[in-house]
N, C-alpha and C positions, 0 to 999 in steps of 0.2 A: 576436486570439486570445481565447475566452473564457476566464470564470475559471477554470471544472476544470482545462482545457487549460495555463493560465499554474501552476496550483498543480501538475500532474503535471512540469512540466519542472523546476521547481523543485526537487521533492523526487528527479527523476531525478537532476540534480547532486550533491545532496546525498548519496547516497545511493555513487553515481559518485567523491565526492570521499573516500567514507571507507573505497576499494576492495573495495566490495560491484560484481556484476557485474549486469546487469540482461540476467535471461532472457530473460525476455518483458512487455511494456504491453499492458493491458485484455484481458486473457486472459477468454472468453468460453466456459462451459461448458453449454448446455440451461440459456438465459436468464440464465446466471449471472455475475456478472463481479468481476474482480479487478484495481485501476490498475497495480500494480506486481506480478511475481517476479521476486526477487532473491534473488543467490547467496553466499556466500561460500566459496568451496574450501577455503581456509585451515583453516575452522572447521568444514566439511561443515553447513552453517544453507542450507535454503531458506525466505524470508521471502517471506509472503503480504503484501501492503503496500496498504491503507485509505487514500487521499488525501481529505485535507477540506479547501477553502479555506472563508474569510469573510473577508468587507470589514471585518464590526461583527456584535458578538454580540445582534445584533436577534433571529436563530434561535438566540440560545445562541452556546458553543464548539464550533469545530468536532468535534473530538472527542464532543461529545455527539450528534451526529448516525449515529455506528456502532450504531447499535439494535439488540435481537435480532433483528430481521428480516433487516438490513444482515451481521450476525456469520452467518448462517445461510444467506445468498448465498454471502458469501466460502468456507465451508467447501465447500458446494455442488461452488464452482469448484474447489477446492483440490483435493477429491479426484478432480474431475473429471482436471485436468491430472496428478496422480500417479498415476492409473490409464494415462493415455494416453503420461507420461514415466517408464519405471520406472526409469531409470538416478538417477532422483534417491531410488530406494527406501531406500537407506541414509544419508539425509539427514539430520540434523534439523530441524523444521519448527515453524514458528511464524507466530503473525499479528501484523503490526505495524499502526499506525496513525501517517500523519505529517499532524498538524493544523498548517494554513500558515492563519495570521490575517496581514491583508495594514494594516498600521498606518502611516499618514505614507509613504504609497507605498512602503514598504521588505515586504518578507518578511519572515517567521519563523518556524521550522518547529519544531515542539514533536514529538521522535520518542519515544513509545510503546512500550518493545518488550513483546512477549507482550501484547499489549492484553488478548486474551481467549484 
């Protein structure tokens, strides 16, 4: 499995464990894409969700890797998927980011919320 792949499962658990539901993975709107949406009913929040791994901050943290260009995808998709989901129209909605730096072979996920 590569890294994206190992930091998506990851942050799916995590995510999973703090009973947020996960709508949909790598949601794809006219090029545009999003790792994670996720729900909470409880709170009516649907979270747009940024996955970043690194091995070592050779490129920086991961989080530093969400660039305007990267925030400007994500929204892309975002409203791609709530024009095409309207039940989620009375939602509220936000972008998260969860930066997994992979340290002494262990994980650790740094969650972001409202990144931008």
């Amino acid at each position: 499995m590569n890294l994206g792949k190992q930091g998506e499962k990851f942050a799916k658990e995590y995510f999973l464990s703090r009973g947020f539901e996960i709508v949909t993975e790598n949601y794809r709107f006219e090029g545009a894409e999003t790792d994670l949406i996720i729900k909470s009913t409880e709170k009516k929040q649907l979270i747009f969700v940024e996955v970043k791994t690194r091995r070592n901050k050779a490129f920086g943290a991961p989080e530093e890797a969400i660039n305007e260009r990267k925030q400007a995808q994500m929204i892309k998709s975002a409203e791609g998927f709530l024009m095409l989901n309207p039940e989620f129209s009375d939602y509220e909605k936000r972008f998260d980011v969860a930066a997994i730096m992979i340290e002494h072979g262990r994980m650790k996920l740094n969650h972001i919320v409202n990144a931008f």
